[in-house]
C-alpha positions in Angstrom: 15.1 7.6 -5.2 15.6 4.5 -7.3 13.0 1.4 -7.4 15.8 -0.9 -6.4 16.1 1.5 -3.4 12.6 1.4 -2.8 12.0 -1.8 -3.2 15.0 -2.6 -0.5 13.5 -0.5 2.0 10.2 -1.8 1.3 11.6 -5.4 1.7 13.5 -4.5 4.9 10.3 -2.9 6.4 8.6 -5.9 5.5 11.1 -8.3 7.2 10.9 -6.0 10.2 7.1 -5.9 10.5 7.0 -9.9 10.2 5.0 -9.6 7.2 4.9 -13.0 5.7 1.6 -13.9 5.4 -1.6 -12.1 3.5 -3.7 -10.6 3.5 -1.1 -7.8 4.7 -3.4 -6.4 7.7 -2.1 -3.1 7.1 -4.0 -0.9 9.8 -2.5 -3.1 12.4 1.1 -2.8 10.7 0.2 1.2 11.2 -0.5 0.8 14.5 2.9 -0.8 15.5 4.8 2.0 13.5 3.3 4.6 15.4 0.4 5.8 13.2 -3.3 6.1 14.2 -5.8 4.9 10.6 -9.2 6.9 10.4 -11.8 6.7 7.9 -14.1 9.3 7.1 -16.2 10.9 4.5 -13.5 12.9 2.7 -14.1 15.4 -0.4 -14.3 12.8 -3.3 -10.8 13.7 -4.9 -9.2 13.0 -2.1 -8.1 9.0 -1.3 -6.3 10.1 1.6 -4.0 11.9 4.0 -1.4 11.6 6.6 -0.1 14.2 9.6 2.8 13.8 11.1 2.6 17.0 13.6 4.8 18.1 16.6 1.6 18.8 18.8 -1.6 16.4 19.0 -4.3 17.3 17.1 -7.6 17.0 19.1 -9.8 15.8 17.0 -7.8 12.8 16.6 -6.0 12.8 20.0 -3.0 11.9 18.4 0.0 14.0 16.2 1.0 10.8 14.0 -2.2 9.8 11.5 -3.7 8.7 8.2 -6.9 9.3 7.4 -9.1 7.2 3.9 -11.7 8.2 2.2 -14.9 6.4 3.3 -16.8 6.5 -0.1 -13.8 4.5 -1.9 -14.1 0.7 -1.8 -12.0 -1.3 0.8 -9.6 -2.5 -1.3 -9.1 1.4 -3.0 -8.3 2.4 1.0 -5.9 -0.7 1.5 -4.0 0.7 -1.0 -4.2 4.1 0.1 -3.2 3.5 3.8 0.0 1.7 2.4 0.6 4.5 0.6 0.3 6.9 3.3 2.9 4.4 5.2 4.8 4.7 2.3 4.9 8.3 2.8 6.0 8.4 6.2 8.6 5.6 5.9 10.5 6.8 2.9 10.1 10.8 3.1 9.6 12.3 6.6 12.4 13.9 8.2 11.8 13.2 12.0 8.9 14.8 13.4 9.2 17.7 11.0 5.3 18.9 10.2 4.4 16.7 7.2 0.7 16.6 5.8 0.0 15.0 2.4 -3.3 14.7 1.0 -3.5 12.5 -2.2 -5.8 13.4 -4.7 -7.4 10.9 -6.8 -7.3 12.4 -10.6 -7.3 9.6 -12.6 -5.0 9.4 -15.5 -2.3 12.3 -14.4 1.0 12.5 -14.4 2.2 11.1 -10.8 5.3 13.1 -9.8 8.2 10.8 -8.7 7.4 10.6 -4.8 3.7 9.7 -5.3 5.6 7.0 -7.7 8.0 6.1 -4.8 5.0 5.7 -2.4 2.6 3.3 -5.0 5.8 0.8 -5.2 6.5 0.9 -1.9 2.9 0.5 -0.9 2.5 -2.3 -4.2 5.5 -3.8 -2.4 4.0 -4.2 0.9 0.8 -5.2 0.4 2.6 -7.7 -2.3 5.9 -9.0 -1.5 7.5 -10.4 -3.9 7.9 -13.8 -2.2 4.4 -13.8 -0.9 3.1 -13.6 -4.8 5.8 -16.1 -6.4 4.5 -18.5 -3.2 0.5 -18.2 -3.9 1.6 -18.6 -7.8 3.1 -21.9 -7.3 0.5 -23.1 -5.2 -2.1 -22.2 -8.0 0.3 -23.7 -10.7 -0.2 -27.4 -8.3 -3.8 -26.8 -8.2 -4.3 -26.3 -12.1 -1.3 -28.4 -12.9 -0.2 -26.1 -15.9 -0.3 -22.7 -16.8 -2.8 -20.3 -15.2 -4.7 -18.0 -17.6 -3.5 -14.2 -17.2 -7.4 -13.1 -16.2 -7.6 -16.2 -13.4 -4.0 -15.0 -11.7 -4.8 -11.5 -11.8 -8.1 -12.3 -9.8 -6.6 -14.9 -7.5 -3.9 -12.4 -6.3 -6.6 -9.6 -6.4 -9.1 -11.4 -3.8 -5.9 -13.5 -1.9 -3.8 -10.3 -1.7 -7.2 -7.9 -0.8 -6.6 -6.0 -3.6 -8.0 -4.3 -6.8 -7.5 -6.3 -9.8 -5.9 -3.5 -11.4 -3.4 -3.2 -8.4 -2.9 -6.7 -8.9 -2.6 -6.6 -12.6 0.5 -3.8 -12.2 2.0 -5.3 -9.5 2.5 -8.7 -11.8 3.8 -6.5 -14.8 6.0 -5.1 -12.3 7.5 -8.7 -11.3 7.4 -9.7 -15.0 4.7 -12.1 -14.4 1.9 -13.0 -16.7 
């Protein structure tokens, strides 16, 4: 799938959802679409997973779920649970069985629908309008240019992200 593709969808689900305001409280976004968030202590390469099932699994007494990895920090499952939504907007056909586990192995080669899934989920927890917004507000408040180190923190902590989520996510908008 294309980024402008992704990015489209992304935006529609956005303007479906009423997202237009952040922090993006993305468990309760879940919730509305259907899917049950869990966190547990998961094997530490593992960020997360979602199951979309036919049958209800009992241990989660539902067949629609994502499940984070406890021992990563809050912002690191953010991330991950728009990810997983990612997943389950863009590539599940119907209730079809679909599990996907991510893995967290730092530095490989992502295959294009784990690249599909981090823009989509970069675009939800971001929206483009939503950053351009907070970035003129900061521009009033400092009355000038904001120093690359300063934005990339404000839209980490306003956006409840990492900073290096934040840092891609304004090289993906072109903005420094």
């Amino acid at each position: 799938m294309r980024r402008s593709e992704v990015k489209r969808k992304a935006e529609e689900f956005c303007e479906r959802n009423s997202i237009n305001s952040y922090p993006v409280e993305i468990v309760r976004i879940c919730k509305e679409n259907g899917l049950k968030v869990f966190e547990e202590y998961l094997q530490p390469d593992i960020s997360g997973l979602i199951v979309v099932d036919e049958k209800e699994w009992s241990k989660y007494e539902t067949n629609q779920f994502i499940v984070v990895n406890l021992m990563e920090l809050a912002t690191r499952r953010r991330f991950t649970i728009a990810h997983e939504l990612a997943h389950f907007v863009l590539h599940r056909n119907g209730n079809q069985l679909y599990v996907h586990r991510d893995m967290t192995n730092e530095g490989s080669f992502k295959n294009s629908i784990e690249q599909e899934a981090d823009y989509f989920a970069a675009n939800l927890l971001m929206p483009e309008n939503l950053i351009q917004e907070k970035i003129n507000m900061l521009k009033e408040e400092v009355r000038g240019k904001i120093p690359e180190i300063a934005l990339v923190r404000e839209i980490a902590y306003n956006f409840a992200v990492s900073e290096a989520v934040a840092r891609v996510r304004l090289k993906q908008l072109r903005i420094k």
